[in-house]
C-alpha positions in Angstrom: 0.0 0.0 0.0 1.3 3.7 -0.9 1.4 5.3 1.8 1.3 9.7 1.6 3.2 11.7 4.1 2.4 15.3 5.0 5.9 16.8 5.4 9.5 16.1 4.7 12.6 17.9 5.9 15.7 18.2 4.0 18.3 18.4 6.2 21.1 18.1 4.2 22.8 14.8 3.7 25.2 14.5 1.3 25.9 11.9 -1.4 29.0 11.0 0.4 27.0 9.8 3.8 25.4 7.1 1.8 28.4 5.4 0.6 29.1 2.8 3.6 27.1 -0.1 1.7 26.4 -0.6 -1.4 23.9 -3.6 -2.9 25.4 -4.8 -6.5 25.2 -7.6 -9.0 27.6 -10.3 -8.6 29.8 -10.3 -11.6 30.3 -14.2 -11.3 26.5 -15.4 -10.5 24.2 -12.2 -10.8 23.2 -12.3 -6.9 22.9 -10.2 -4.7 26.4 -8.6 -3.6 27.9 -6.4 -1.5 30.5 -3.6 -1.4 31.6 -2.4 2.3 34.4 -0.6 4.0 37.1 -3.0 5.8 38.2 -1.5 9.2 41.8 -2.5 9.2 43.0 -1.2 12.8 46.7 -0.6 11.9 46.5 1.5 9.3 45.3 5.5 9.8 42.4 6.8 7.5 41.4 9.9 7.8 39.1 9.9 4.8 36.4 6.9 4.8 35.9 7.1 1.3 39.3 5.8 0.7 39.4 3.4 3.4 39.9 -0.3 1.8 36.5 -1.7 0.6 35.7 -5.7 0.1 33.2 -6.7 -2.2 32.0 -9.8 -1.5 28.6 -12.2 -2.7 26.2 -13.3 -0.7 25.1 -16.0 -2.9 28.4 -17.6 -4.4 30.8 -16.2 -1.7 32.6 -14.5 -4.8 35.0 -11.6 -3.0 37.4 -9.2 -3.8 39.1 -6.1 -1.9 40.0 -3.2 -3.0 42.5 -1.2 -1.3 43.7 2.0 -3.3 42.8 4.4 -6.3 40.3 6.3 -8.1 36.6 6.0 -7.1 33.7 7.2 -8.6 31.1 9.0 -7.0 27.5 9.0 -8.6 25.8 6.9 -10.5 23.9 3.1 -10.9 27.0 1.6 -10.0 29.1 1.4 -6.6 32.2 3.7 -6.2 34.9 1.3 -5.8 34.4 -2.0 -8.3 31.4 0.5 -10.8 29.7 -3.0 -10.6 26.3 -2.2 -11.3 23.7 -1.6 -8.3 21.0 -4.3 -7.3 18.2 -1.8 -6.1 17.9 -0.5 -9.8 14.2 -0.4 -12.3 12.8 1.1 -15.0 10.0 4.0 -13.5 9.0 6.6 -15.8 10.5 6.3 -18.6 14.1 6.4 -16.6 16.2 4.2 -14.1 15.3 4.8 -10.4 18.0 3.3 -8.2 19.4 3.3 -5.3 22.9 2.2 -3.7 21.1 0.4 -0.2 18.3 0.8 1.7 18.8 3.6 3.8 19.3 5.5 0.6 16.0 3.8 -0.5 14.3 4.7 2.9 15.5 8.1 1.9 13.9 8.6 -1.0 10.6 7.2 -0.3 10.2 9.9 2.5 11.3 12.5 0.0 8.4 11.0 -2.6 5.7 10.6 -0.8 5.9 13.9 1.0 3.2 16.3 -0.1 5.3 19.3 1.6 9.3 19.0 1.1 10.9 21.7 3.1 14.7 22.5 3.1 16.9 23.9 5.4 20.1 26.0 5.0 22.2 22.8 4.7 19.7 21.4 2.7 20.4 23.5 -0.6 23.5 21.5 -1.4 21.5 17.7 -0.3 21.7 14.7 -2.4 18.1 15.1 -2.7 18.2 19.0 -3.9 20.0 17.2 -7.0 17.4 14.9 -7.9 16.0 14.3 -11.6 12.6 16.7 -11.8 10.8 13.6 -12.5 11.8 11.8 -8.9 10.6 15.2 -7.2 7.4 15.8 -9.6 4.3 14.9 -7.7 2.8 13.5 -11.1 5.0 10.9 -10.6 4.9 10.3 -6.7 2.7 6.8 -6.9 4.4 5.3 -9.8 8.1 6.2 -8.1 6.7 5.0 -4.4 5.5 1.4 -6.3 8.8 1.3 -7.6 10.6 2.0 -4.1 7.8 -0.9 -2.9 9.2 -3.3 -5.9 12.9 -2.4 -4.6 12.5 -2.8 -1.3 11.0 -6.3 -1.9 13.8 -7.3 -4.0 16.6 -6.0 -1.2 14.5 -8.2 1.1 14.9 -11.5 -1.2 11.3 -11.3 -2.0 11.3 -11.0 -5.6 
């Protein structure tokens, strides 16, 4: 069921604060994957984003780390392996997607708010970024049911 809320605040979260997981295809099988930082205690990171990240399959145990180099921020795809995302579908004419489900739990508050306010921090927000046809309201129950069919496939259920 779609479910309509009255009010959303945009606080201001950046792209960057949604990078600690990201669901992705398995190269090897087509599961379900994931790509997460590795806390290794000896070394010193100041910067999470290039802390080392594994990748690693939850259906064929298919794994690999990565340690060092470029990333790439933005996008269907994560920022360390650009494998492509699992919580990806056609809506509109376009690709909604997301890179887990906080970013999905996100973006279904943003949707199905009727009133989106923003605060000063929330000019520069992920969500102040996003296509016009995520944000137009036209659109709100065929984006939410897509969320729904998302959600239900980052659960296993589909």
């Amino acid at each position: 069921m779609l479910e309509i809320n009255n009010r959303f605040v945009d606080r201001g979260d950046l792209i960057y604060e949604l990078g600690d997981e990201f669901l992705v295809v398995c190269p090897k099988c087509s599961g379900k994957a994931k790509v997460f930082p590795v806390e290794i205690s000896s070394e010193k990171i100041n910067n999470k984003l290039f802390a080392p990240h594994r990748f690693v399959c939850v259906i064929c145990a298919h794994r690999k780390d990565w340690k060092a180099g470029q990333i790439s921020i933005g996008g269907n795809f994560d920022w360390y392996f650009r494998l492509p995302l699992w919580l990806q579908i056609s809506c509109c004419g376009e690709i909604l997607w997301a890179y887990n489900l906080r970013h999905l739990e996100i973006l279904e508050k943003y949707v199905s708010a009727k009133l989106r306010e923003r605060t000063k921090k929330g000019r520069n927000s992920f969500l102040s970024k996003l296509p016009d046809w995520i944000k137009s309201a036209k659109n709100r129950r065929e984006v939410l049911k897509a969320i729904g069919k998302l959600k239900e496939k980052a659960d296993g259920k589909s």
